[in-house]
C-alpha positions as CSV (number, residue, x, y, z in Angstrom):
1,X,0.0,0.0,0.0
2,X,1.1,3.4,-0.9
3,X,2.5,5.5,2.2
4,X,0.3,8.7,1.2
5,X,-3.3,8.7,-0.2
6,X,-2.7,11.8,-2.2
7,X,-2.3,10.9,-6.1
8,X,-2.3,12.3,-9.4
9,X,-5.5,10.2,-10.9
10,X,-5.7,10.0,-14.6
11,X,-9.3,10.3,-16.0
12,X,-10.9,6.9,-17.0
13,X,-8.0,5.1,-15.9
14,X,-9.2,1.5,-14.7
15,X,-7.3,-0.3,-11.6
16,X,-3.9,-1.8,-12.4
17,X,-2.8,0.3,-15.2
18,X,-0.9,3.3,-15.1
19,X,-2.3,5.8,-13.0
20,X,-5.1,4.4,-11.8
21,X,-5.7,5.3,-8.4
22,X,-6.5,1.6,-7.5
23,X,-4.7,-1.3,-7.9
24,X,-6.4,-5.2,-6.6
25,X,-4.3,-7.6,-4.6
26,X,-4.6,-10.9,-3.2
27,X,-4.0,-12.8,0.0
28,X,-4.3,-16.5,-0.1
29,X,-5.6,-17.9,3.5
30,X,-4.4,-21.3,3.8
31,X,-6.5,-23.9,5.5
32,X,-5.4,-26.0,8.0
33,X,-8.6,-26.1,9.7
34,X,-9.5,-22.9,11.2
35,X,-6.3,-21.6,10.0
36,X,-5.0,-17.8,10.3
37,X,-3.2,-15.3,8.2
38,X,-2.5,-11.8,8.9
39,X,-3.3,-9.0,6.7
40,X,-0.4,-6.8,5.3
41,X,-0.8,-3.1,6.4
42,X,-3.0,-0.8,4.6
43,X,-6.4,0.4,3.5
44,X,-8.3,-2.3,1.6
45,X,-11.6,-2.8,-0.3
46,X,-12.3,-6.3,0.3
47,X,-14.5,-8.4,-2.2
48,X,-16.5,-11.2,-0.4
49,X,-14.7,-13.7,0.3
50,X,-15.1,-17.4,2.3
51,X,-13.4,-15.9,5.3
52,X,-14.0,-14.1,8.5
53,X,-11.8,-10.6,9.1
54,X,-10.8,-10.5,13.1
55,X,-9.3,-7.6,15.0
56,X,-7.5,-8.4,18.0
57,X,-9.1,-5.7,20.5
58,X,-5.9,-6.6,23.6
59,X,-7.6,-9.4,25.4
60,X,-9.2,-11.0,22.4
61,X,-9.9,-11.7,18.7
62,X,-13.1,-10.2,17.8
63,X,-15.1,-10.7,14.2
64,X,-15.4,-7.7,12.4
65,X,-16.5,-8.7,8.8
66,X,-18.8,-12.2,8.6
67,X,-17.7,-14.7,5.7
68,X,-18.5,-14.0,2.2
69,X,-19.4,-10.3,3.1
70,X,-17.0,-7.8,1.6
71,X,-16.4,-4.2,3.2
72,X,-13.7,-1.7,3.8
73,X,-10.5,-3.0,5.6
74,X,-7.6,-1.4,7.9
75,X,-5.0,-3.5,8.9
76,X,-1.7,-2.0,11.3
77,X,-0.1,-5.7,10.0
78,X,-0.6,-7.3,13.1
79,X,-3.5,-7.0,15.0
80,X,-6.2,-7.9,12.1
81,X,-6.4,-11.5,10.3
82,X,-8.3,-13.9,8.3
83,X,-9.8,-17.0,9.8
84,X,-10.4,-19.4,7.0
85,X,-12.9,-22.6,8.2
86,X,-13.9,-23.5,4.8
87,X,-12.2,-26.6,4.7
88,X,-10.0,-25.2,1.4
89,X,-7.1,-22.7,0.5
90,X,-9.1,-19.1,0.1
91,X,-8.0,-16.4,-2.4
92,X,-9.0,-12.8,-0.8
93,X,-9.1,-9.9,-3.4
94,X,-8.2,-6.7,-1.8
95,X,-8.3,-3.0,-3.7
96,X,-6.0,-0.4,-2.0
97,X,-4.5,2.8,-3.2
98,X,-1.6,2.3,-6.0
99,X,2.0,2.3,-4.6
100,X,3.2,3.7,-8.3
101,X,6.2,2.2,-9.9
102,X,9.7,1.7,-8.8
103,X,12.1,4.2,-9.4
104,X,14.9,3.1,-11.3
105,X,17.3,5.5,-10.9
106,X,17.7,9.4,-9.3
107,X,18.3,11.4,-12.3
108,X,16.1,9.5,-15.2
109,X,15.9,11.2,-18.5
């Protein structure tokens, strides 16, 4: 996920070309029976999916987002994970702000 929100958005630009504002990603959830993966940092749009999204509120992990409901999604990387029951390896598709290219050099002509 990009550090900063602010972007130059090109018109009619769709996600995951160049300057589209947003770009999709994916997070497998394994399943080991009830198995658990942690989401990466950032802001997501999350499409429904076959897994439950839990916060970890100090004392316990809490649901937040029911199975096969999408919704928006903050993760700090450690404190907010998928729990996967389904009985089967899940693919999550995630939307969050484009990161932009690599640089690939400091004085590019």
């Amino acid at each position: 996920m990009a550090l900063a929100l602010n972007k130059i958005i090109l018109a009619n630009a769709t996600s995951n070309t160049a300057g589209a504002y947003l770009q999709t990603t994916t997070i497998v959830s394994q399943d080991t029976n009830t198995a658990n993966t942690t989401v990466t940092a950032g802001l997501y749009l999350m499409f429904p999916a076959n897994v439950t999204v839990q916060a970890y509120n100090g004392s316990a992990w809490t649901n937040l987002i029911a199975a096969n409901v999408g919704g928006t999604l903050f993760s700090d990387g450690k404190n907010v994970r998928f729990l996967n029951g389904s009985g089967s390896n899940v693919t999550v598709t995630l939307m969050t702000v484009n990161g932009g290219e690599a640089a690939t050099g400091q004085y590019n002509s």
